[in-house]
C-alpha positions as CSV (number, residue, x, y, z in Angstrom):
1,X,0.0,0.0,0.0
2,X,1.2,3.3,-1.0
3,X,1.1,6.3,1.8
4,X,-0.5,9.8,0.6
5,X,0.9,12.8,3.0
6,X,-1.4,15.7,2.9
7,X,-0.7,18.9,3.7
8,X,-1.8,22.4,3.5
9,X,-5.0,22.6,5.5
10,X,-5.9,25.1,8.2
11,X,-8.1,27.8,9.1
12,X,-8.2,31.3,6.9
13,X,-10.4,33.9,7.0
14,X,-12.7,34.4,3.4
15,X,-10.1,36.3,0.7
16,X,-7.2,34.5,2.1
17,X,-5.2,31.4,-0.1
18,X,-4.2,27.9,1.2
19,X,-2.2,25.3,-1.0
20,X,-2.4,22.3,-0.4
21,X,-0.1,19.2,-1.2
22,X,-0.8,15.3,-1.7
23,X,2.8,13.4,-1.8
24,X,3.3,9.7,-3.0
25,X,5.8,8.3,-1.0
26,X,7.7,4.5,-1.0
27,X,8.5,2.0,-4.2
28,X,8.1,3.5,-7.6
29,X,4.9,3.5,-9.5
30,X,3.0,5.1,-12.7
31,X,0.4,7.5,-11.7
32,X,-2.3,8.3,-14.2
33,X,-4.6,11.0,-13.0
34,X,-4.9,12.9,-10.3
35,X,-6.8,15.2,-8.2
36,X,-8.6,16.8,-5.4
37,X,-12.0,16.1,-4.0
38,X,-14.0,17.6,-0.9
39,X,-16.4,16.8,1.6
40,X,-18.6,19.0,3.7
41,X,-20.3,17.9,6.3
42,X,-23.7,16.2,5.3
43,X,-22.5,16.1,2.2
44,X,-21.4,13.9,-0.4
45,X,-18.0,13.6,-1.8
46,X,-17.5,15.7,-4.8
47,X,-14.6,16.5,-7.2
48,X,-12.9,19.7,-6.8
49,X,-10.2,19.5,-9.4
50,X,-8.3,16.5,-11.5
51,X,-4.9,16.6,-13.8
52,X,-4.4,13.8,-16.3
53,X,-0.8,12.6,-17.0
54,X,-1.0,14.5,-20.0
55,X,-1.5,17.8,-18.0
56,X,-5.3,18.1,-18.8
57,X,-7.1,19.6,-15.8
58,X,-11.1,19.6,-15.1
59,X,-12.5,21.9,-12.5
60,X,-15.8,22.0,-10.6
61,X,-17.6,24.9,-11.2
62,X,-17.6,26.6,-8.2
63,X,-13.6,26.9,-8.1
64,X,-13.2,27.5,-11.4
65,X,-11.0,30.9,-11.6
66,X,-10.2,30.3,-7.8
67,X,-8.8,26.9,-7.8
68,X,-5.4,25.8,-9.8
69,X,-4.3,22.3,-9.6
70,X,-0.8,21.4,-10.7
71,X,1.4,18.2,-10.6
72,X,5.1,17.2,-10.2
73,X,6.0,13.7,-11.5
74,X,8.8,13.9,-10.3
75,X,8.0,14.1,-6.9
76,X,4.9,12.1,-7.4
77,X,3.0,15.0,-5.6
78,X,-0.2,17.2,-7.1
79,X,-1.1,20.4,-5.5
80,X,-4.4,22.6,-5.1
81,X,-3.8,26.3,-5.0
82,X,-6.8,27.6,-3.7
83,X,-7.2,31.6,-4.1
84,X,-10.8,33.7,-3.0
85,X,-11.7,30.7,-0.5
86,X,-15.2,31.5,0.6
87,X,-16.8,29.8,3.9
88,X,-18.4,27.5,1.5
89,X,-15.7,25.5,0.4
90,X,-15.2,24.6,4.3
91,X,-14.3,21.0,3.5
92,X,-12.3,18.1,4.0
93,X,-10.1,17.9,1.2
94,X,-8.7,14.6,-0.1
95,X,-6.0,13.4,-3.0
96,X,-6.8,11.1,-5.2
97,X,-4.4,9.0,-7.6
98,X,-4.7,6.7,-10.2
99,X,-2.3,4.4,-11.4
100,X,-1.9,2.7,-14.4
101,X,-2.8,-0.6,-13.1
102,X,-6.1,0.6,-12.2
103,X,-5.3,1.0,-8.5
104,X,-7.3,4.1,-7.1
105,X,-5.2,5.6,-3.9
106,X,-7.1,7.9,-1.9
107,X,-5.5,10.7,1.1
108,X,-6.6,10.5,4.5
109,X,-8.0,14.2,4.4
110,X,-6.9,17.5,5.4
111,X,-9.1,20.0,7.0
112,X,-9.9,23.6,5.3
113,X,-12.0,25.7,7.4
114,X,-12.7,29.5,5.9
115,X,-15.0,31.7,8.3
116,X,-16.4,34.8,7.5
């Protein structure tokens, strides 16, 4: 099993940036896509941002403008700049990577609080 080290999270007041970080660490591997995804509590998971291998990034909506996801392969890390935050992307943010051999790796989750 593969260990994901998250970082980044905190509190901020709405305005403010946080990045966060999602680092792949032990044996080698290919990693396919990756991204970020969020939870709010009550609420479902939902995507915030992916980048393919290729570079190819999808947003959600509601950080689109805001939210700039970027990748080093070398490091086998992706990051989430997140500019504007607003209280409502309060969340529990989580990496997700996908190798090449169809193994899905998911972060344990890393707090972002925003208040008003």
């Amino acid at each position: 099993q593969v260990p994901l080290v998250e970082s980044g999270g905190g509190l901020v007041q709405a305005g403010e940036s946080l990045r966060l970080s999602c680092a792949a660490s032990g044996s080698r591997f290919s990693i396919n896509a990756m991204g970020w995804y969020r939870q709010a509590p009550g609420k479902q998971r939902d995507l915030v941002a992916s980048i393919t291998g290729g570079g190819r990034t999808t947003y959600a909506d509601s950080v689109k403008g805001r939210f700039t996801i970027s990748r080093d392969n070398a490091k086998n890390t992706v990051y989430l700049q997140m500019n504007s935050l607003k209280p409502e992307d309060t969340a529990v943010y989580y990496c997700n990577l996908n190798l090449f051999n169809g193994i899905v790796l998911w972060g344990k989750g890393t707090l972002v609080t925003v208040s008003s």
